[in-house]
C-alpha positions in Angstrom: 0.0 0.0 0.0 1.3 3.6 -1.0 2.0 6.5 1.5 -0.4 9.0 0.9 0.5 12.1 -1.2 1.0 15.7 1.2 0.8 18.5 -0.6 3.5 21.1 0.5 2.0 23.6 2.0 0.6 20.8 4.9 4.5 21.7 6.1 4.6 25.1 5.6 3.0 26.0 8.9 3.2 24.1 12.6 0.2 23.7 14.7 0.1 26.3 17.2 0.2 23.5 19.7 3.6 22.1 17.9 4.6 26.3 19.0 3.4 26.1 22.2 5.1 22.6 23.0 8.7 24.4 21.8 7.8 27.6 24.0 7.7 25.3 26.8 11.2 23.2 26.3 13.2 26.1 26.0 13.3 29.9 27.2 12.7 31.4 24.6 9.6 32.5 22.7 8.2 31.2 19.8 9.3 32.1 16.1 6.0 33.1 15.3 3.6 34.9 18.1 0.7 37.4 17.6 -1.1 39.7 20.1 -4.4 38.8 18.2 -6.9 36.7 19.7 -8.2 35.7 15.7 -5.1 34.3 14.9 -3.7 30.6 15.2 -0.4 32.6 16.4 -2.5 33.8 19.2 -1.1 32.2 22.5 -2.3 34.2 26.0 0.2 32.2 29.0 3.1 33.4 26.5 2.2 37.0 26.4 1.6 37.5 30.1 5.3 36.7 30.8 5.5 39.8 28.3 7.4 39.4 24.8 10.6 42.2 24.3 11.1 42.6 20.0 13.8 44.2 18.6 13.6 45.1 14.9 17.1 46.4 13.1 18.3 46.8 16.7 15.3 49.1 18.0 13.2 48.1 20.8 9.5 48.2 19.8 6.2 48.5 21.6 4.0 48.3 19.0 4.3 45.3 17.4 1.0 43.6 16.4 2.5 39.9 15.7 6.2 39.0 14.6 7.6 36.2 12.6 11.7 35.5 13.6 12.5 32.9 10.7 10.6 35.1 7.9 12.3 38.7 9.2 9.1 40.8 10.0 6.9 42.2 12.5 3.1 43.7 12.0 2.5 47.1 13.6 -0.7 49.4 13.8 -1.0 51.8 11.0 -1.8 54.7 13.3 -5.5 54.7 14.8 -7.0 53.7 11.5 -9.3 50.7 11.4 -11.4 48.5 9.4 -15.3 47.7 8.8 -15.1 45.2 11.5 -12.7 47.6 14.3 -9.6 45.8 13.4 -6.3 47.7 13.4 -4.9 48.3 9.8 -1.7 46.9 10.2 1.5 47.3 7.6 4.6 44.7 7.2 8.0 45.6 7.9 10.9 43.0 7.0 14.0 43.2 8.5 16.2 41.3 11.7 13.9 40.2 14.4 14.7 39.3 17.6 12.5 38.5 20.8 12.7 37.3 24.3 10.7 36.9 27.3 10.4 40.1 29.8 10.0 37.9 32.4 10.8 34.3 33.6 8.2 31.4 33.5 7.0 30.5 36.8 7.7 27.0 38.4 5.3 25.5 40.5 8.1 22.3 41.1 9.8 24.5 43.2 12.0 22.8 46.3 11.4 24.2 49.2 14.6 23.9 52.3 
């Protein structure tokens, strides 16, 4: 019996769970994390620790959602929205680089 044909895109994107699982084996955050509760990138514990980006060596605070690998960041275009209250957002591509604000809490803890 034949493996079943993927198409290519099936690989293009990881679960958000797949994310989330990485987030949590290392200390650092995700390549991909986004501030918007619509989106799949969309992951609340994460952003409670608080997420520091730095695009072309410039701390930002107004950074919508980020993608490391890809080399952008999504910021508000102003106060301008859409029909539905969304921000207008634009793309900017450039070096990326995030880390958490804060450490993650350990409820393991040994106490002496």
């Amino acid at each position: 019996m034949a493996a079943p044909e993927r198409s290519g895109a099936a690989f293009l994107w990881p679960s958000p769970f797949a994310v989330a699982n990485r987030a949590t084996m290392t200390d650092s955050p995700p390549d991909r994390l986004s501030i918007n509760p619509r989106s799949s990138f969309f992951q609340q514990d994460l952003l409670e620790r608080g997420v520091g980006i730095r695009f072309k060596g410039v701390e930002r605070n107004d950074v919508e959602e980020y993608s490391i690998s890809e080399g952008w960041i999504r910021v508000a275009l102003g106060k301008k929205v859409d029909r539905h209250g969304q921000p207008l957002t634009i793309k900017l591509t450039g070096p990326v680089e995030a880390w958490f604000q804060r450490p993650a809490d350990h409820d393991d803890t040994v106490e002496g």
